[in-house]
C-alpha positions in Angstrom: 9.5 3.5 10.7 5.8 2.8 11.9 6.0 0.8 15.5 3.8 0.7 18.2 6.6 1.4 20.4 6.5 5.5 19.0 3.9 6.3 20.7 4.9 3.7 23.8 8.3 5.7 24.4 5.8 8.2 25.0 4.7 7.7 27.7 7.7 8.7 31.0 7.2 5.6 33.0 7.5 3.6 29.7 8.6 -0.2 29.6 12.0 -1.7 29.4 11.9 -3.4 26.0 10.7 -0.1 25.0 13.4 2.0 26.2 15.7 -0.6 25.1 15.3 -0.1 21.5 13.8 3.7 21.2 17.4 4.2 23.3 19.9 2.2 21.4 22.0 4.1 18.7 19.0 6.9 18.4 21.2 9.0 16.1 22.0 6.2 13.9 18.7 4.8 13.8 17.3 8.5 13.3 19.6 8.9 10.0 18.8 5.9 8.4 15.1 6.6 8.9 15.7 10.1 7.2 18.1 8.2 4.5 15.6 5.6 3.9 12.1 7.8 3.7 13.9 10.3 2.2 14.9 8.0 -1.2 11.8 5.9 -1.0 9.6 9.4 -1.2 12.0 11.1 -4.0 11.5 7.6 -6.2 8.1 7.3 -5.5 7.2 10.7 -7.0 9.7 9.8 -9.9 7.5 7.1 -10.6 4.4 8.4 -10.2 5.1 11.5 -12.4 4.4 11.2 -16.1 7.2 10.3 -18.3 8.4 11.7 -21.7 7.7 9.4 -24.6 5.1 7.3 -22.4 2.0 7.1 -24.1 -1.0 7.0 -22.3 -2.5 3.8 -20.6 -4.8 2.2 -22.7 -7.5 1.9 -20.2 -11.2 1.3 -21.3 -12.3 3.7 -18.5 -11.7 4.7 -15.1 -11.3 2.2 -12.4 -11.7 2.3 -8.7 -8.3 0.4 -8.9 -6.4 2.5 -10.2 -7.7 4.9 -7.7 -6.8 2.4 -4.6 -3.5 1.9 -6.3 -2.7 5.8 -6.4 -4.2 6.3 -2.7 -1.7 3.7 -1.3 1.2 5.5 -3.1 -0.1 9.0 -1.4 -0.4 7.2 1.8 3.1 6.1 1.8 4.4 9.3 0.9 2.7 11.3 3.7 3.7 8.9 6.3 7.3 9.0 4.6 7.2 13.0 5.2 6.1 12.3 8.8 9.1 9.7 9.7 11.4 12.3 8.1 9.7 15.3 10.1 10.0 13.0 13.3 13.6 12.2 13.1 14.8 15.3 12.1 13.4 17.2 15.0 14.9 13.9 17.8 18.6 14.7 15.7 18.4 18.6 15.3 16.7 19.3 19.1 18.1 16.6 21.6 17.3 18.4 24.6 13.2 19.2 23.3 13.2 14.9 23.3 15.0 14.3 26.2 11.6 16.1 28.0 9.7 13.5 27.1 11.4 11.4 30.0 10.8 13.5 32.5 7.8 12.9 34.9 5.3 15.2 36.1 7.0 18.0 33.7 5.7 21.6 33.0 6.7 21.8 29.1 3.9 19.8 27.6 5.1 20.7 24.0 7.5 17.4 24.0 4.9 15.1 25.2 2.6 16.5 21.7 5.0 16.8 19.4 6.1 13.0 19.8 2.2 11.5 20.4 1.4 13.8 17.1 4.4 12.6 15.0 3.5 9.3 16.1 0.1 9.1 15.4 0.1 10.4 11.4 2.8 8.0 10.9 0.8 5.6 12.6 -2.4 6.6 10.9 -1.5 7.2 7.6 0.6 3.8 7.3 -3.0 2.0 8.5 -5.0 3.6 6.3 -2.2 2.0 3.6 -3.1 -1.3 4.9 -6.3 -1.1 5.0 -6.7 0.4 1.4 -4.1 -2.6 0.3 -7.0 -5.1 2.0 -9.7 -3.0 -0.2 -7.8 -3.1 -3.5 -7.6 -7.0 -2.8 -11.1 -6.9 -2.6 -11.9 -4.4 -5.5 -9.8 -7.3 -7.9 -11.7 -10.0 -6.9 -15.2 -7.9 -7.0 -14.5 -6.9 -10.8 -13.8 -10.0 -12.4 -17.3 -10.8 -10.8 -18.1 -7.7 -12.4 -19.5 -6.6 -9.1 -17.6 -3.6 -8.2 -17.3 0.1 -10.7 -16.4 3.6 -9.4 -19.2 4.1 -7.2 -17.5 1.6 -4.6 -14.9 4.1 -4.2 -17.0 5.5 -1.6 -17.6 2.7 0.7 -13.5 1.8 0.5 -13.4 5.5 1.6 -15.6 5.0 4.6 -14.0 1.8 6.0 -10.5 2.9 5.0 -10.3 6.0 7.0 -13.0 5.0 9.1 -11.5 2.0 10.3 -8.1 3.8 10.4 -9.2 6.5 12.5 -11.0 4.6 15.3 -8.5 1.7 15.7 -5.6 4.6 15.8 -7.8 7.1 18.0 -9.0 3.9 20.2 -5.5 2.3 21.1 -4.3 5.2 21.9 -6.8 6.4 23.7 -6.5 2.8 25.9 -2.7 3.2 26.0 -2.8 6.8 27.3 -5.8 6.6 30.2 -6.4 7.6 32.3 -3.1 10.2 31.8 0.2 10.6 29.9 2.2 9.4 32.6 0.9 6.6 34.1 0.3 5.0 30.4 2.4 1.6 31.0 1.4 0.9 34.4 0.1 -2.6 33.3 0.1 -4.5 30.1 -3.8 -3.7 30.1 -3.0 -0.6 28.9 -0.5 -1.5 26.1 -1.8 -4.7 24.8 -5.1 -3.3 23.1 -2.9 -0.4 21.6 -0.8 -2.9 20.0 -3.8 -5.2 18.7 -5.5 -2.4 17.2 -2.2 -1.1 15.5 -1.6 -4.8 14.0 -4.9 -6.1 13.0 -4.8 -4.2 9.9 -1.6 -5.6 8.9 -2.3 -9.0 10.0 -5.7 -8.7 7.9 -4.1 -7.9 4.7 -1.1 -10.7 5.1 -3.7 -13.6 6.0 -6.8 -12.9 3.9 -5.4 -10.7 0.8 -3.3 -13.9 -0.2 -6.8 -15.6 0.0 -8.4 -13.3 -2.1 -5.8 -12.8 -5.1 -6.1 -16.6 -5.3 -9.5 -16.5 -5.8 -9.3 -13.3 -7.8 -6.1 -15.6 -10.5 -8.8 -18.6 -10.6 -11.5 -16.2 -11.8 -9.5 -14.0 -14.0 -8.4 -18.0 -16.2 -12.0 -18.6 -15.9 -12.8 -15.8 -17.4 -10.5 -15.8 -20.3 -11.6 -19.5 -21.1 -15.0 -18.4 -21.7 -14.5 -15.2 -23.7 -13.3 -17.3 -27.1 -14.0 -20.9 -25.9 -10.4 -21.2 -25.9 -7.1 -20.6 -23.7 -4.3 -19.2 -26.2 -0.7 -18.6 -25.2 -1.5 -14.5 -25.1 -4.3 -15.2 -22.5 -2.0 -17.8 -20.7 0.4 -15.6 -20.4 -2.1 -12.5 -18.9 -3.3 -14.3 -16.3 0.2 -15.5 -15.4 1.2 -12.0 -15.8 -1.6 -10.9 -13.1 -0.8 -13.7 -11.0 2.7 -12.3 -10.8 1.6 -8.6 -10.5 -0.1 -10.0 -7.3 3.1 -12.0 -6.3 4.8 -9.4 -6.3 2.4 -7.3 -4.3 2.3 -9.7 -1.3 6.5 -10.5 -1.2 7.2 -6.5 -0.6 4.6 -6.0 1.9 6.0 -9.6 3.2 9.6 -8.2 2.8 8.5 -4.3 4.3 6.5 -5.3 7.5 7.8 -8.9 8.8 10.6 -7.9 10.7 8.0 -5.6 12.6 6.1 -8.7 13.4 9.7 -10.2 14.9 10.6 -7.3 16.4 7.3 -7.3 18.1 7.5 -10.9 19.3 10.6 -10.4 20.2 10.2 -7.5 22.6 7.1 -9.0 23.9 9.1 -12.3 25.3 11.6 -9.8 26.9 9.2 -7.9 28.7 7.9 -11.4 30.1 11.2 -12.2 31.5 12.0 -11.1 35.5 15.1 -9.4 34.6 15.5 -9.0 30.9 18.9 -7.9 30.9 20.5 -11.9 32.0 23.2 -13.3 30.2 20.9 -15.7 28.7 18.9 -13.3 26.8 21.9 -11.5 25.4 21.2 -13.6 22.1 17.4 -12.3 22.1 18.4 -8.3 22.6 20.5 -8.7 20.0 18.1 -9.7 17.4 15.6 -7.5 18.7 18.3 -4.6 17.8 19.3 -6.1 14.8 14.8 -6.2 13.3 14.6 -2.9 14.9 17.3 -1.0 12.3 15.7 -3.3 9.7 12.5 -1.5 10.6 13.9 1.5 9.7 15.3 0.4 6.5 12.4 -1.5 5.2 9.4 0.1 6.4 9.6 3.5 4.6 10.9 1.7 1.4 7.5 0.5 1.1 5.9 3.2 -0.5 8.7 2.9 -3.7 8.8 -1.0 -3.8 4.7 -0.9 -4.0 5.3 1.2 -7.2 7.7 -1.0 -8.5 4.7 -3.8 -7.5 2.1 -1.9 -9.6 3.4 -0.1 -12.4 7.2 -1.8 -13.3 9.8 0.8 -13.2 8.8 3.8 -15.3 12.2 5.6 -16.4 13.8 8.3 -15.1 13.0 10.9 -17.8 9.6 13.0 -16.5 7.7 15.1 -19.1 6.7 18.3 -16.7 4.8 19.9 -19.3 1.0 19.9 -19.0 -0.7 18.7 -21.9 -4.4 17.5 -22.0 -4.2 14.2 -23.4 -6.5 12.3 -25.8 -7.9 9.5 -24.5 -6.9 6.8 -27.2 -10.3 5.3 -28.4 -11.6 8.9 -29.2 -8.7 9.7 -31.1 -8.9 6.1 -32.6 -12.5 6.6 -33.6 -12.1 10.3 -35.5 -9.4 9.4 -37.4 -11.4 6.5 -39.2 -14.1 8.8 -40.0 -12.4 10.5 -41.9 -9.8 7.7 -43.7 -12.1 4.8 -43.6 -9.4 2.4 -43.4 -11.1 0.5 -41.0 -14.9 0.2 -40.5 -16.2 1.6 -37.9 -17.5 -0.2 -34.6 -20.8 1.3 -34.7 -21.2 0.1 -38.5 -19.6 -3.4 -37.8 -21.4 -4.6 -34.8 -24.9 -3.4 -36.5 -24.4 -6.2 -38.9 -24.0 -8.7 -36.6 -26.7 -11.0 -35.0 -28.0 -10.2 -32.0 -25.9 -13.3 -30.5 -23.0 -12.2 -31.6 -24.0 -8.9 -30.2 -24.3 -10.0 -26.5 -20.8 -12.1 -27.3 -19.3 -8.7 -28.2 -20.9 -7.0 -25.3 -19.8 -10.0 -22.4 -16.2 -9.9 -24.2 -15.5 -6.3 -24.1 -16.8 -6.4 -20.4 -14.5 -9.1 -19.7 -11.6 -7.4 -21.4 -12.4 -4.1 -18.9 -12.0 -6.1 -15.9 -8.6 -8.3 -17.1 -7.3 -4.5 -18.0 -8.2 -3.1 -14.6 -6.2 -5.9 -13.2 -3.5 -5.5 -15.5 -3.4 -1.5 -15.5 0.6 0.0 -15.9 1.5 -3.1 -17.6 1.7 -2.1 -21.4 2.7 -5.4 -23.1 -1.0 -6.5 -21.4 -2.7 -4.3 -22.6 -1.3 -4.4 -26.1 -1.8 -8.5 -25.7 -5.2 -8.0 -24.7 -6.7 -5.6 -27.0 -4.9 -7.9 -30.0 -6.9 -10.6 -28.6 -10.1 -8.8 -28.0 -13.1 -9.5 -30.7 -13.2 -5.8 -31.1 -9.9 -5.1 -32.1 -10.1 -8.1 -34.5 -13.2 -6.1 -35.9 -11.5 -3.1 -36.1 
């Protein structure tokens, strides 16, 4: 799981609360983070890899969502590896961890090997957050048709950017001015935390914000393509709506019990003696969210798929085969069949209203199919509806 406290039981003089949880049930805790990554990285790929029978997603052209959407997936998969990698080593070598207690020691590879681990599962689950936050943003920028491949870029720079300095400057705060005297005072702690949260407090608060905006835009939109709302548009942007829904209730579901957990540890480490009678109640739940952690952190990266794309089957086509992109193919066979006119032919008999109509629509229907990608029953429900398909 992705904590804060990972890289706190770092440190040998490290806090109570801490060593309360990082020291309850560690083999237990350890196996259900292996069992956990472990199924949410093996159904992750399964989803990701391309299916037999599945024909190809009927995308106009490449979008910097899709991109966002595939970078989150790797994200969670690398920092699924690292919790898997981390645990293994705490169960298979008990006495390399226990060195990490030990004060002023001489064997410094304990002390790396659990900052390191720490820090890419840290890292790489950040960088999730923050390219969650940007594919928020990339929605609402394309249905304002502001926002195209070349933004890819700057998501790139403040993704890893801000991933890198908020993960390099917590724990560069949490461990100064040395490895052992890192929890000599909250000051040292409390910015560590902050910068480890902030992301994930970003994207529950303003995301929400911005996929309302983005659902408002998107009926806007398909109001003024035709003049008029049908059922197959209603039912789109409900369809987005929900795609987004769906989005926010497994990061909700994933990452709350961190946010408890967090709260609740905090309180205890307020308290004079935290082990009191009356606090039995509080230990307890911390306990409780911090096995959930386990469980629901590193099932992320298999839910979010589940989020985007649906669930894609389990039979994978392995063979490599360059596929046609489905206009292209669409537009050679009615050269030579002239079943249906061509679009080239059709819209050069139009006004030059109609023309710029055409033009807005088609633009329109990119951006509601960006939003929409790895739904198929969209897509098929949006080119039906397009003006183009109807001129096909």
């Amino acid at each position: 799981m992705a904590s804060p406290r990972l890289e706190t039981y770092c440190c040998p003089n490290r806090d109570a609360a801490t060593q309360l949880v990082m020291n309850f049930q560690p083999e237990v805790f350890c196996g259900v983070c292996i069992g956990s990554a472990s199924i949410s990285l093996l159904l992750t790929i399964l989803q990701l890899l391309p299916k037999k029978g599945q024909s190809p997603r009927k995308m106009p052209k490449a979008s910097s969502s899709s991109t966002i959407l595939l970078l989150i997936s790797i994200c969670d998969i690398l920092g699924g590896l690292g919790m898997i990698f981390r645990s293994s080593v705490w169960l298979g070598f008990p006495g390399f961890i226990a060195n990490i207690s030990v004060v002023n020691g001489t064997d410094v590879w304990p002390s790396t090997f659990c900052v390191g681990s720490a820090m890419w599962i840290q890292l790489l689950y950040s960088a999730g957050f923050w390219w969650l936050f940007c594919y928020a943003v990339d929605s609402y920028l394309v249905v304002r048709r502001s926002a195209g491949l070349s933004t890819i870029v700057l998501y790139h720079m403040m993704t890893w950017g801000l991933a890198v300095l908020l993960c390099v400057e917590g724990i560069a705060l949490l461990y100064y001015p040395s490895l052992s005297s890192c929890e000599n005072g909250l000051e040292h702690a409390i910015p560590h935390y902050i910068t480890t949260y902030v992301p994930l407090l970003l994207v529950l608060v303003v995301n929400p914000i911005l996929f309302r905006r983005t659902v408002s835009a998107v009926a806007s939109l398909l109001k003024g393509r035709q003049g008029i709302y049908t059922e197959n548009e209603r039912r789109l942007g409900t369809e987005i709506q929900m795609r987004f829904f769906k989005i926010m209730l497994v990061f909700v579901i994933c990452w709350s019990s961190n946010i408890i957990n967090e709260t609740l540890l905090f309180y205890l480490e307020m308290q004079p003696d935290m082990n009191e009678m009356p606090l039995k109640n509080i230990r307890s739940a911390a306990l409780i969210t911090w096995i959930i952690m386990g469980v629901l952190n590193p099932m992320q990266g298999f839910l979010f798929t589940l989020a985007f794309y649906g669930w894609t089957g389990w039979r994978v086509d392995l063979k490599w085969r360059k596929r046609e992109i489905p206009w292209e193919s669409m537009s050679s066979s009615t050269v030579g069949e002239n079943t249906y006119p061509s679009p080239v032919n059709y819209q050069s008999n139009l006004h030059d209203s109609k023309k710029i109509s055409t033009t807005d629509s088609q633009q329109t229907d990119e951006a509601i199919s960006m939003l929409s990608e790895g739904n198929t029953s969209s897509d098929e429900r949006l080119t039906r509806s397009s003006p183009i398909y109807q001129g096909w």
